[in-house]
LOVOPA-771725 format. One line per field, with one value per atom (N, C-alpha, C): residue number from 1; residue in three letters; x, y, z. Coordinates in steps of 0.2 Angstrom, whole numbers, plus 5000, padded with zeros to 4 digits. Layout:
nr c(NUM/...)
rest c(Ala/...)
east c(X/...)
north c(Y/...)
up c(Z/...)
REM end
This chain:
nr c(1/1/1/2/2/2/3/3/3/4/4/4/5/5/5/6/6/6/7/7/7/8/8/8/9/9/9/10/10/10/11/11/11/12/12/12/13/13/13/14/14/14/15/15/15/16/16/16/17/17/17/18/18/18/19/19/19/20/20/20/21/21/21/22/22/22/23/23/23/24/24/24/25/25/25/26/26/26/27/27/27/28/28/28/29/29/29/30/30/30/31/31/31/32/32/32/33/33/33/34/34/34/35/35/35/36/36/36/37/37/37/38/38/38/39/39/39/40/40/40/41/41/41/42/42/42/43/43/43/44/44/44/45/45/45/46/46/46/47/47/47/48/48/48/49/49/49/50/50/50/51/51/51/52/52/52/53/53/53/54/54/54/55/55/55/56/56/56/57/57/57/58/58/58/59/59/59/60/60/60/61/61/61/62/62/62/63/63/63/64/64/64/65/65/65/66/66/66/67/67/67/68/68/68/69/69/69/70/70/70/71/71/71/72/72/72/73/73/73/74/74/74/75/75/75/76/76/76/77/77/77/78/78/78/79/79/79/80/80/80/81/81/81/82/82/82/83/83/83/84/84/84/85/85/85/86/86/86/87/87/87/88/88/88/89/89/89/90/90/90/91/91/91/92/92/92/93/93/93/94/94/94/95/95/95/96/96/96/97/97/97/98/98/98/99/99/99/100/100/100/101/101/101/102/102/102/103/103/103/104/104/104/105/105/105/106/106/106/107/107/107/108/108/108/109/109/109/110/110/110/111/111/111/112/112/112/113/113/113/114/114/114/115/115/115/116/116/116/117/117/117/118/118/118/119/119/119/120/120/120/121/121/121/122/122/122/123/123/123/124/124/124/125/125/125/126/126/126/127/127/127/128/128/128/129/129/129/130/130/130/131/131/131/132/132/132/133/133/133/134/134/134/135/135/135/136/136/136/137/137/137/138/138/138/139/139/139/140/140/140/141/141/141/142/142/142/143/143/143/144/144/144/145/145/145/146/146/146/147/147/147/148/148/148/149/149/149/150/150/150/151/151/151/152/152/152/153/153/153/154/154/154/155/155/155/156/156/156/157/157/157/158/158/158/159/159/159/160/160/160/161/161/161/162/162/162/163/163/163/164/164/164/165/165/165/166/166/166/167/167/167/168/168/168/169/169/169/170/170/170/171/171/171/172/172/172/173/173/173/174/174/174/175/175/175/176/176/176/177/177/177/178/178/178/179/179/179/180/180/180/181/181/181/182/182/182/183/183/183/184/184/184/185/185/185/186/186/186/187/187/187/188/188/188/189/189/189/190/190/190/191/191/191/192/192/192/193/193/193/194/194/194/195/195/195/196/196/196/197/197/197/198/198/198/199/199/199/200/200/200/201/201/201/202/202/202/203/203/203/204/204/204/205/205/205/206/206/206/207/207/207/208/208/208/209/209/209/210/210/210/211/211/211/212/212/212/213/213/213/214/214/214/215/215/215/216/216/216/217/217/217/218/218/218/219/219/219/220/220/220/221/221/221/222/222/222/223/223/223/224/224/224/225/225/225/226/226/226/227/227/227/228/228/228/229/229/229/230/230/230/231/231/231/232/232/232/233/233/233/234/234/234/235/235/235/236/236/236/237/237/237/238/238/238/239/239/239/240/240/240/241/241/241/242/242/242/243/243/243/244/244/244/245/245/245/246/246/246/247/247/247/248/248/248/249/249/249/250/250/250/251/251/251/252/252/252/253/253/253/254/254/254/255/255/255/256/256/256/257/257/257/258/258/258/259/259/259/260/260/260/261/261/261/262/262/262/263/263/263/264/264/264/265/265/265/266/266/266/267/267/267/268/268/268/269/269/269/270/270/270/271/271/271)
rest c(Unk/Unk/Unk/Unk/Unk/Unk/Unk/Unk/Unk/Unk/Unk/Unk/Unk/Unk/Unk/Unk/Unk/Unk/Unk/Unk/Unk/Unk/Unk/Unk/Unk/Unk/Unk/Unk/Unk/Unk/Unk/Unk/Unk/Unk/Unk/Unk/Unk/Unk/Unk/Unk/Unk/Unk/Unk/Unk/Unk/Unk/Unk/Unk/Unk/Unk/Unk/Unk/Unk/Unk/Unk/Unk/Unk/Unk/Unk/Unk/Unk/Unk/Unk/Unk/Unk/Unk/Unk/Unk/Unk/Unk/Unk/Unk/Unk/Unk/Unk/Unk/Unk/Unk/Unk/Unk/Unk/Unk/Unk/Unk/Unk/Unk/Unk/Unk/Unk/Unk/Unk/Unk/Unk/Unk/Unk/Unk/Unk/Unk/Unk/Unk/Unk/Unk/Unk/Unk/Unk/Unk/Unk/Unk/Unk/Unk/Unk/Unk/Unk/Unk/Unk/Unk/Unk/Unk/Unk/Unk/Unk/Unk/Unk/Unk/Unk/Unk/Unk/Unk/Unk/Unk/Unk/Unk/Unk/Unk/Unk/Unk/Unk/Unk/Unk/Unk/Unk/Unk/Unk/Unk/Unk/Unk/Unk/Unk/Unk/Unk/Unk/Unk/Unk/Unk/Unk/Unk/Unk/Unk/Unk/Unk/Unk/Unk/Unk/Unk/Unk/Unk/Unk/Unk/Unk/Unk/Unk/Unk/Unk/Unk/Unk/Unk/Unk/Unk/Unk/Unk/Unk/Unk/Unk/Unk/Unk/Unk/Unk/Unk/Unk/Unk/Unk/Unk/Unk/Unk/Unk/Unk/Unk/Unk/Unk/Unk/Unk/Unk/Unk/Unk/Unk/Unk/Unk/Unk/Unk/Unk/Unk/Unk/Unk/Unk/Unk/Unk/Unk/Unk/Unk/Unk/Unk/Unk/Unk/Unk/Unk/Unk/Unk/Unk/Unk/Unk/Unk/Unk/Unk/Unk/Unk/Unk/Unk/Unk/Unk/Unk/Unk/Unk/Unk/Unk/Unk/Unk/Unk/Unk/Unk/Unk/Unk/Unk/Unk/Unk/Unk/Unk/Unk/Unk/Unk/Unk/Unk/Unk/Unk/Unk/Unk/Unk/Unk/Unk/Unk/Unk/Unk/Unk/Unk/Unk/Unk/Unk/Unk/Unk/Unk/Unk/Unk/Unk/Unk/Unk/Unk/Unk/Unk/Unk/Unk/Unk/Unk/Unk/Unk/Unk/Unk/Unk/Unk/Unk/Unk/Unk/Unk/Unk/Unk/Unk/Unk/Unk/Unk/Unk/Unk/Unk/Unk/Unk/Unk/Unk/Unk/Unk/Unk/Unk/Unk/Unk/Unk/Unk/Unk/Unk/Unk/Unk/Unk/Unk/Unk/Unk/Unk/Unk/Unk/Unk/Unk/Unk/Unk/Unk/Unk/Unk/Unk/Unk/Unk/Unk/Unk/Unk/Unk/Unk/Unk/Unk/Unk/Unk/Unk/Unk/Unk/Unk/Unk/Unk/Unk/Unk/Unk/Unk/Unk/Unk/Unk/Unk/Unk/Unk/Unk/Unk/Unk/Unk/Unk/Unk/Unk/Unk/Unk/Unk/Unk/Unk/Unk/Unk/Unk/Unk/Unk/Unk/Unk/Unk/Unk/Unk/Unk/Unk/Unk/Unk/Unk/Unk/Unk/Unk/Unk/Unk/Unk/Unk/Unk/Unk/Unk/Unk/Unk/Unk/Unk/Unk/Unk/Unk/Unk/Unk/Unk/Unk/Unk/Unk/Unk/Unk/Unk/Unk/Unk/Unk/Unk/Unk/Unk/Unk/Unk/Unk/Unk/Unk/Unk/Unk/Unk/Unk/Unk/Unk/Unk/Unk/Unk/Unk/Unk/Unk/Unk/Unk/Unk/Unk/Unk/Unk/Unk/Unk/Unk/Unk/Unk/Unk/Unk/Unk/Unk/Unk/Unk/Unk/Unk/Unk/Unk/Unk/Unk/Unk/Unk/Unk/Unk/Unk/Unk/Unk/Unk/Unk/Unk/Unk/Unk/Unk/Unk/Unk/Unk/Unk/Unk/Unk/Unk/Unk/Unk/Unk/Unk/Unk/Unk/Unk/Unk/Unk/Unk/Unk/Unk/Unk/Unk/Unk/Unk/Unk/Unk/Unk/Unk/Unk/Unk/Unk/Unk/Unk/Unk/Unk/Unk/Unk/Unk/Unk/Unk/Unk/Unk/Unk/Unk/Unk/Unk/Unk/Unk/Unk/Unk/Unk/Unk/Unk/Unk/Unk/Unk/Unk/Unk/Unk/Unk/Unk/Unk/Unk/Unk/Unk/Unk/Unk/Unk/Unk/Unk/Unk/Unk/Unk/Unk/Unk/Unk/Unk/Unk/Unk/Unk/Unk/Unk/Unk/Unk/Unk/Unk/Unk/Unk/Unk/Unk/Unk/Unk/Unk/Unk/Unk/Unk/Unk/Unk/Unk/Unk/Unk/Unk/Unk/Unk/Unk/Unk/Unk/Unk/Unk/Unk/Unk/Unk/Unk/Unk/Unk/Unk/Unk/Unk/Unk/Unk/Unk/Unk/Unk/Unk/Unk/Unk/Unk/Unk/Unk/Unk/Unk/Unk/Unk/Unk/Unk/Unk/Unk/Unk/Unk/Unk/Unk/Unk/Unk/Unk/Unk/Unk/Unk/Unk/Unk/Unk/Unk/Unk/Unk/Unk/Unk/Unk/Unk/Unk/Unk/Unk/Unk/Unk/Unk/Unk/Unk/Unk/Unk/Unk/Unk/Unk/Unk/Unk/Unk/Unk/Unk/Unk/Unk/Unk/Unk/Unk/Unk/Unk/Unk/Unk/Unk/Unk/Unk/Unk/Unk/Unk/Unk/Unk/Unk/Unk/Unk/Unk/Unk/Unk/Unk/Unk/Unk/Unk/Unk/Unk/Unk/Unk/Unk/Unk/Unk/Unk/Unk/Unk/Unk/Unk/Unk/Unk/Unk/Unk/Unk/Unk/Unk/Unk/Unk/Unk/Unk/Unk/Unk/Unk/Unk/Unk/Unk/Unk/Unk/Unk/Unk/Unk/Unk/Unk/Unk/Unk/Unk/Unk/Unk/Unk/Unk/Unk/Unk/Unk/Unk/Unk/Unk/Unk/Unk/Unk/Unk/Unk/Unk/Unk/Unk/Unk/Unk/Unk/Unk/Unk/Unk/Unk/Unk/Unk/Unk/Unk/Unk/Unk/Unk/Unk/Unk/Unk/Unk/Unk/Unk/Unk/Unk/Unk/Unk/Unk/Unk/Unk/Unk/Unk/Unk/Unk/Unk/Unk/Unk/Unk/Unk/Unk/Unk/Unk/Unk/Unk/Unk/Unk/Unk/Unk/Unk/Unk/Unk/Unk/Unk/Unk/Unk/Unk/Unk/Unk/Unk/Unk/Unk/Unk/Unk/Unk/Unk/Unk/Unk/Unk/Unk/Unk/Unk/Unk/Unk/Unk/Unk/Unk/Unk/Unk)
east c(5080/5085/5083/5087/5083/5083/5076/5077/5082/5083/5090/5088/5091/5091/5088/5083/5084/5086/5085/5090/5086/5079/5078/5075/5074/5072/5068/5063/5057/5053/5050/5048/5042/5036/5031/5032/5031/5032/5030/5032/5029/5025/5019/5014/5015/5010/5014/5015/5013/5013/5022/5024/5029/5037/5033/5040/5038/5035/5034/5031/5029/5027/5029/5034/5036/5033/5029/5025/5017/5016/5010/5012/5017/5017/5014/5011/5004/5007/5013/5012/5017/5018/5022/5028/5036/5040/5048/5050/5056/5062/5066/5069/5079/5078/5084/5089/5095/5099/5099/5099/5098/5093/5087/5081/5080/5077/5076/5072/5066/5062/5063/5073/5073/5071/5070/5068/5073/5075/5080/5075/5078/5073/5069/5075/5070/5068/5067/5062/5054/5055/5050/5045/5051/5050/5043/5049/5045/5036/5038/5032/5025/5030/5024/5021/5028/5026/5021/5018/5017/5009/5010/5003/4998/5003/5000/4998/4999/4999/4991/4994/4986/4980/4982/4976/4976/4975/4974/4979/4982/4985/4986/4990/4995/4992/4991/4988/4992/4991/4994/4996/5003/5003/5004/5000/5004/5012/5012/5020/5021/5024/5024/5027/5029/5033/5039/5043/5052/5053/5059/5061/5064/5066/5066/5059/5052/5046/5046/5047/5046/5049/5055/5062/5059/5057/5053/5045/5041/5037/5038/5044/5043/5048/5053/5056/5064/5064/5073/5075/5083/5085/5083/5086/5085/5086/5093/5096/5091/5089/5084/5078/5076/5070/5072/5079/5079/5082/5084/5086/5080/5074/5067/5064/5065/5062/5066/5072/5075/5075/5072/5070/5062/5057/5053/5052/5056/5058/5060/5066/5068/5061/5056/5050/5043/5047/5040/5035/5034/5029/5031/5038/5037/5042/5041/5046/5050/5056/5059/5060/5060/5060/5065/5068/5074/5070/5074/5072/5065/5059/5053/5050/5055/5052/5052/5049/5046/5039/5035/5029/5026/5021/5019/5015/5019/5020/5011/5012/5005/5005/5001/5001/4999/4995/4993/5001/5005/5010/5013/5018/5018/5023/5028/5034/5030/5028/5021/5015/5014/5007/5008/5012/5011/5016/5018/5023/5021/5016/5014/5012/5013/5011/5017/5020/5027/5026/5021/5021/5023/5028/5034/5032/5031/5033/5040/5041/5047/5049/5046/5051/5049/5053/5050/5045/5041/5036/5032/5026/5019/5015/5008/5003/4999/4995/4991/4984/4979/4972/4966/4962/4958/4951/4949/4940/4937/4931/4930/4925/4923/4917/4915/4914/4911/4912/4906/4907/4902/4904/4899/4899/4893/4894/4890/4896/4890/4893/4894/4895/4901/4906/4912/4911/4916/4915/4921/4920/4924/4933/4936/4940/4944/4941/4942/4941/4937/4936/4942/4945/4950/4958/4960/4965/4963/4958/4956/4955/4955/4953/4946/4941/4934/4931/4924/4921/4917/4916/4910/4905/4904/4897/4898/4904/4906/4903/4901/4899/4904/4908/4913/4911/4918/4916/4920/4917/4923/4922/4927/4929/4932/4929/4933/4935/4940/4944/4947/4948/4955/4959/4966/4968/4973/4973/4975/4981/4985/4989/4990/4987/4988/4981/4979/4970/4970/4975/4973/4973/4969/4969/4976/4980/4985/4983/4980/4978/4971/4969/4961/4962/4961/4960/4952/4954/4949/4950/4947/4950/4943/4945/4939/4941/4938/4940/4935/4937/4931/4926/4921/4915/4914/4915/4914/4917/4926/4929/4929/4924/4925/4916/4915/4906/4907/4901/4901/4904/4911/4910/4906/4908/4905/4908/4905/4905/4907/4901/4903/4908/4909/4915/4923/4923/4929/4930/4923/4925/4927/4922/4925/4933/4936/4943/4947/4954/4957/4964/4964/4972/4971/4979/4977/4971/4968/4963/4965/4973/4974/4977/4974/4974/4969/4963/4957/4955/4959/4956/4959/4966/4967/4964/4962/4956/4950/4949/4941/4937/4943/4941/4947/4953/4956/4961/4962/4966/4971/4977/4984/4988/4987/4990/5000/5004/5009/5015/5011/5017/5009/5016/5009/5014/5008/5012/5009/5016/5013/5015/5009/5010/5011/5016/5016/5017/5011/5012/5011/5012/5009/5003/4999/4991/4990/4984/4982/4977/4972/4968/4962/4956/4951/4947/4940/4937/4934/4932/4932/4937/4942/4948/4950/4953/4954/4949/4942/4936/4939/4941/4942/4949/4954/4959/4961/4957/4957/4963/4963/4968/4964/4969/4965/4964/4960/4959/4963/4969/4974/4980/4980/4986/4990/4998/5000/4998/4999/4996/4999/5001/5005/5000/4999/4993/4997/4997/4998/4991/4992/4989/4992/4990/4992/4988/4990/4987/4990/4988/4989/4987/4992/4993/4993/4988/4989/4994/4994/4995/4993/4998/4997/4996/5000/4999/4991/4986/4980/4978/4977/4977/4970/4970/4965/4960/4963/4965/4966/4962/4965/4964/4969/4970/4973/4968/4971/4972/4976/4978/4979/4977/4979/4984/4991/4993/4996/4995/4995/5003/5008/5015/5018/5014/5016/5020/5020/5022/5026/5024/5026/5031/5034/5038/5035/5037/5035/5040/5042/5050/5050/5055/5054/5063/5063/5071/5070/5077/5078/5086/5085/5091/5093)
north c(5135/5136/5135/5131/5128/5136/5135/5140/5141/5147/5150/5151/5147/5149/5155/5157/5166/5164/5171/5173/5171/5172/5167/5159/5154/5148/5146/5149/5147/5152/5149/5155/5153/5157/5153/5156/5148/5148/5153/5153/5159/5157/5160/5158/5156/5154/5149/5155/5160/5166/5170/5169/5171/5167/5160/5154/5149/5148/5140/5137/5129/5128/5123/5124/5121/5124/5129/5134/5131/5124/5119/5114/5117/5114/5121/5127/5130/5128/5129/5130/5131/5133/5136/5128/5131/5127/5127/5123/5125/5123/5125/5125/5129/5132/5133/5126/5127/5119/5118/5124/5121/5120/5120/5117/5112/5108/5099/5098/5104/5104/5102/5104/5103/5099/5100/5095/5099/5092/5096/5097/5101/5101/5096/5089/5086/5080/5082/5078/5082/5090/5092/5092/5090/5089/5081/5078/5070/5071/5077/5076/5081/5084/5086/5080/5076/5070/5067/5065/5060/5062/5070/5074/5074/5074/5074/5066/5060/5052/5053/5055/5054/5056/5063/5067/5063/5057/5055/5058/5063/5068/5061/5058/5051/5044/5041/5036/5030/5024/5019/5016/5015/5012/5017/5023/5029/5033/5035/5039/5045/5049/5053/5059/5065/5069/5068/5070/5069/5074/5072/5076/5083/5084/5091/5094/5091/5096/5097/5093/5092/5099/5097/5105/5112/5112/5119/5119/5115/5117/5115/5114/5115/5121/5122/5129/5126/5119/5117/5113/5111/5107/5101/5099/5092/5088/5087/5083/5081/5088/5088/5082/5084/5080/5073/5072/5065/5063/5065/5065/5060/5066/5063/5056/5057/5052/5044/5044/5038/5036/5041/5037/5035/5039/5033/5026/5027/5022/5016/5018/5014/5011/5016/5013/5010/5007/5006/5010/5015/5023/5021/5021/5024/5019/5017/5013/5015/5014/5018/5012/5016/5010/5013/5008/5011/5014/5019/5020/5022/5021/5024/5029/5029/5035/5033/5035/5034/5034/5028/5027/5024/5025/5025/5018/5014/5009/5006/5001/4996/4989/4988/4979/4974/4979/4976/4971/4975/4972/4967/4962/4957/4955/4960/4959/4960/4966/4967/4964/4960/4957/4954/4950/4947/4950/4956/4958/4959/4959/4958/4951/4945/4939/4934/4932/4930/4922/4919/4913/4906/4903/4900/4893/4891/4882/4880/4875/4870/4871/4868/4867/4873/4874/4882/4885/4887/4894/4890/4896/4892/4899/4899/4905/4901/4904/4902/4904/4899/4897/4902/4907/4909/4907/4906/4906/4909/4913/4919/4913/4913/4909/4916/4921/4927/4933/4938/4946/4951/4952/4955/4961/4964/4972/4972/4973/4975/4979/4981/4988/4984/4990/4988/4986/4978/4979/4984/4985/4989/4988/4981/4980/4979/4979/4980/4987/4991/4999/5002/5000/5004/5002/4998/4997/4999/4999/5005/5010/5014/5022/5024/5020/5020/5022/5021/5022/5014/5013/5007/5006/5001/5003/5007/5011/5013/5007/5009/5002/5000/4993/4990/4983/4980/4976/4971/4964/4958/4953/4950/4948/4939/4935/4928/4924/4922/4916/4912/4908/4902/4903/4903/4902/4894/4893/4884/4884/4878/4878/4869/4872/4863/4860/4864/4862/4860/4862/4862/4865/4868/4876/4877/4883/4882/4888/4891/4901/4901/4903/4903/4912/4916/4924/4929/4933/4935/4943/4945/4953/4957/4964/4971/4975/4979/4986/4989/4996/5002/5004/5003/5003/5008/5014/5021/5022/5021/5020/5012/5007/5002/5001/5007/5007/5005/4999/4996/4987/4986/4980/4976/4970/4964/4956/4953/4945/4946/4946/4950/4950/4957/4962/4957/4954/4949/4944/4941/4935/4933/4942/4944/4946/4950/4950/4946/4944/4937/4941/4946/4947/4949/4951/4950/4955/4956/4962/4967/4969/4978/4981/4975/4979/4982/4976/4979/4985/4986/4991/4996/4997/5003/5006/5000/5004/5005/5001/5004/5008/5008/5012/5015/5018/5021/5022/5016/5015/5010/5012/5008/5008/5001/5001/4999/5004/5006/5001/5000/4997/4993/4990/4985/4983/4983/4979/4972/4966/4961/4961/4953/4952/4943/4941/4932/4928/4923/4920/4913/4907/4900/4898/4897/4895/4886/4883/4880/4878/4875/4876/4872/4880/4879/4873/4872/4868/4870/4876/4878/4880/4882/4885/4876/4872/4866/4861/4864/4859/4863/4871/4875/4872/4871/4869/4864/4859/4852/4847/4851/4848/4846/4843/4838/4844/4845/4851/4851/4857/4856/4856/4856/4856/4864/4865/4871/4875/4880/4885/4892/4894/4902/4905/4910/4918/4921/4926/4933/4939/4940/4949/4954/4957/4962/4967/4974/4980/4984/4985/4991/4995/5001/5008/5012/5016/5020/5026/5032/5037/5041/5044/5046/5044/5037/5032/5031/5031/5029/5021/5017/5009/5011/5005/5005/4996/4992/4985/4984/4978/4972/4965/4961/4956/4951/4947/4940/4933/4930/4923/4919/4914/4908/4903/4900/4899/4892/4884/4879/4877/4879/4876/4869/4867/4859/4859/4862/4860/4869/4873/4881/4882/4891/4892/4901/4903/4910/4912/4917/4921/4928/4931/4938/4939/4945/4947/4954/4954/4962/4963/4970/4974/4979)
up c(4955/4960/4967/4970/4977/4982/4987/4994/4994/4999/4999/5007/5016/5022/5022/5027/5029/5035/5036/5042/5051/5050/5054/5055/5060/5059/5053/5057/5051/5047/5041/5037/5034/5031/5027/5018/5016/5011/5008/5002/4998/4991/4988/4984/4980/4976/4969/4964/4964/4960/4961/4966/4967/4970/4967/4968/4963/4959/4957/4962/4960/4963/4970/4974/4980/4985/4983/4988/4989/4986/4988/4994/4996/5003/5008/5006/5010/5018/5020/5027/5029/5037/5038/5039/5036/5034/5038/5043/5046/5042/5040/5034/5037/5042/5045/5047/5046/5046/5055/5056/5066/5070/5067/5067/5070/5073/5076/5071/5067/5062/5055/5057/5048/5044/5037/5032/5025/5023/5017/5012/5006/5001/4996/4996/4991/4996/5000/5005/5005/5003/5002/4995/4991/4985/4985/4988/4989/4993/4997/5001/4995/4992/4985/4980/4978/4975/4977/4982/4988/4986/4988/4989/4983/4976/4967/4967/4972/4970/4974/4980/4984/4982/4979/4976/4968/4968/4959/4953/4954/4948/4942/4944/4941/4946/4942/4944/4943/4948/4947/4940/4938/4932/4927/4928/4924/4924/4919/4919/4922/4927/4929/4927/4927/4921/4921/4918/4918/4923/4923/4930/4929/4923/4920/4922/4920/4919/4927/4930/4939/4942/4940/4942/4940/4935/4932/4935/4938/4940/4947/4950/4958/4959/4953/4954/4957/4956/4960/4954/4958/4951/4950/4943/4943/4948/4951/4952/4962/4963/4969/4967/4963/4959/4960/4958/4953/4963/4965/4973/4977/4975/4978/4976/4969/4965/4966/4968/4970/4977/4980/4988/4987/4983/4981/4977/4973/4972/4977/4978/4985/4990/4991/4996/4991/4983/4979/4978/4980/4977/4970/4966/4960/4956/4948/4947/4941/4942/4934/4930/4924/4917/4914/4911/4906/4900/4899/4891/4890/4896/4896/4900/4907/4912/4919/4921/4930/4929/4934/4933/4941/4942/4948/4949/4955/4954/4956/4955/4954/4955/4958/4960/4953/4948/4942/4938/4939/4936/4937/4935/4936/4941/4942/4948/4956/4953/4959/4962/4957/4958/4969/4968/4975/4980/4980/4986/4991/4994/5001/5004/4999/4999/5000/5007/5008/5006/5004/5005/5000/5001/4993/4997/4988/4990/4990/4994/4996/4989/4983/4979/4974/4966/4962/4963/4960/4961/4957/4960/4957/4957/4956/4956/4959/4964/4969/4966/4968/4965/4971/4969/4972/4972/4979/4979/4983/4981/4986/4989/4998/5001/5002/5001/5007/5005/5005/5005/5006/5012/5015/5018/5019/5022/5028/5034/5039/5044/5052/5054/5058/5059/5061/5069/5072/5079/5080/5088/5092/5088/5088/5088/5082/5077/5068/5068/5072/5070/5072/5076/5081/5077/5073/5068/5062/5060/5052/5053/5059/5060/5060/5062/5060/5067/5067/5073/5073/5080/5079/5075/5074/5069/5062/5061/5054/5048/5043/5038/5036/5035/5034/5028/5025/5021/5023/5024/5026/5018/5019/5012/5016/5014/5017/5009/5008/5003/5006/5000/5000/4996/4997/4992/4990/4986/4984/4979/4981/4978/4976/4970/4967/4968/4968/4970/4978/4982/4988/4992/4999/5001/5005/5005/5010/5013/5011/5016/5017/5021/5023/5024/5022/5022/5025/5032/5033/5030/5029/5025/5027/5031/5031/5029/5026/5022/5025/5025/5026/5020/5021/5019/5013/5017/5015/5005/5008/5000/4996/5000/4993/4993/4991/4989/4982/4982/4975/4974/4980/4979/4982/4976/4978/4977/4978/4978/4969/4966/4958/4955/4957/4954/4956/4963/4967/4958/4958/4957/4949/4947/4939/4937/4942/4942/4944/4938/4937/4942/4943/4947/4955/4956/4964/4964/4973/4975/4973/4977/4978/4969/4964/4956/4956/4957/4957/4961/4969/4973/4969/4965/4964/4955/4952/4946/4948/4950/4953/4958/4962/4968/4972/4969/4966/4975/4977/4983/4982/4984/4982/4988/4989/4994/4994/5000/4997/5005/5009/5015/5019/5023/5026/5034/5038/5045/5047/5048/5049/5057/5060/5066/5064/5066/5067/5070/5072/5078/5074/5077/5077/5082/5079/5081/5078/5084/5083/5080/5073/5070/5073/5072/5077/5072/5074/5069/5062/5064/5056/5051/5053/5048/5045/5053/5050/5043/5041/5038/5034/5032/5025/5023/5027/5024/5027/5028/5026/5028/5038/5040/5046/5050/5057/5061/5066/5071/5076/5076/5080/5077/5072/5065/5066/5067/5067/5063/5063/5057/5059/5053/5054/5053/5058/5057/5058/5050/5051/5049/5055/5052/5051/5044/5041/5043/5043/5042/5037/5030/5027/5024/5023/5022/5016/5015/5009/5009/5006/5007/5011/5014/5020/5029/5027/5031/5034/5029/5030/5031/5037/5035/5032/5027/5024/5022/5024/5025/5031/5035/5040/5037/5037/5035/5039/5039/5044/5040/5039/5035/5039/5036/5042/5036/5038/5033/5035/5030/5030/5027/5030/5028/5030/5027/5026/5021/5016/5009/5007/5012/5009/5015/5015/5020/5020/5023/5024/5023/5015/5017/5017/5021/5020/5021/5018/5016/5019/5022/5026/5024/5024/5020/5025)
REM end
């Protein structure tokens, strides 16, 4: 049965012993309708969802309970549950499947593989050819520490590619990640997994990444980017950098592409 208003603004939850459990939100909770605080219930619900994703409970790709067992173990109805559960959806957190459940969504799959990747050829679809040049571990500068959350000097990992299309490069990819949670990658492990990275990041080192912020400009290409992707120096060239974000809007990724549209276009779609 949902909270029921008290009498005054705010109240602290009450223990799992004595509510189920919606009382894992452990803190004090404004819950009055005249509040500037307020939060409705299955937004609290969501923010318990959110908290069982980050802490591992269900993992990328796995099924998550029905929405029944949800309601009886957060203590509300269904229909609260299935409330929450379709605004994640709506943000890609979680995917429903007919006929099998709701599962927490994954870059390993195949609708998913490239949705942070806006880059289409002029004419049908294709799958883009990867070559890793670079992976390496060394201390964050000032200006990558300051968009990852880090401190200078933090240990960090930069990752440099190509990616090719038709056997010819159209992306030149500079990519850093914090250090700390991608202990163990390498050049190796990059070149032995066949799907995109953020599959890899979330089996193996158990980070999923869920939104992402781009920046894009049109740049000139310098003399190096120009030799990798095998155009005259000075050739336009789309940069975008990306920063993204895991749970708990943690950026956990900066990502710089330099991107060769001669033959591609950049699409993105807004609703």
């Amino acid at each position: 049965m949902p909270l029921s208003p008290p009498s005054s603004a705010t109240t602290k939850m009450r223990s799992p012993a004595d509510r189920g459990g919606v009382a894992e939100l452990g803190s004090e909770v404004s819950i009055g309708a005249g509040s500037a605080a307020f939060s409705p219930l299955y937004r609290q619900i969501k923010g318990l969802l959110i908290g069982r994703l980050q802490a591992g409970e269900w993992k990328a790709g796995e099924a998550i309970p029905s929405e029944l067992e949800l309601a009886a173990r957060f203590g509300v109805s269904q229909g609260t549950v299935r409330k929450a559960i379709d605004e994640m959806a709506a943000e890609n957190l979680l995917v429903r499947r007919q006929g099998k459940g709701t599962f927490v969504s994954t870059h390993a799959e195949q609708k998913q593989q490239y949705r942070f990747l806006r880059l289409m050829p002029d004419e049908g679809s294709e799958s883009l050819g990867r070559q890793l040049l670079d992976c390496k571990r060394l201390r964050a500068p000032a200006a990558i520490a300051r968009q990852l959350q880090l401190r200078t000097g933090d240990p960090m990992l930069e990752v440099r590619r190509l990616l090719h299309s038709k056997g010819e490069p159209v992306v030149l990819d500079d990519i850093w990640l914090p250090g700390q949670l991608f202990k163990g990658l390498s050049s190796e492990l990059l070149n032995q997994h066949r799907g995109p990275f953020y599959g890899l990041f979330e089996t193996e080192f158990g980070v999923h990444m869920i939104r992402a912020q781009e920046k894009i400009r049109a740049v000139p290409a310098d003399v190096e980017s120009a030799a990798l992707l095998r155009v005259a120096p000075g050739t336009p060239l789309l940069s975008v950098e990306r920063l993204s974000f895991t749970y708990g809007d943690k950026p956990v990724e900066l990502r710089r592409g330099l991107y060769n549209t001669a033959s591609h276009f950049y699409r993105n779609e807004l609703n």
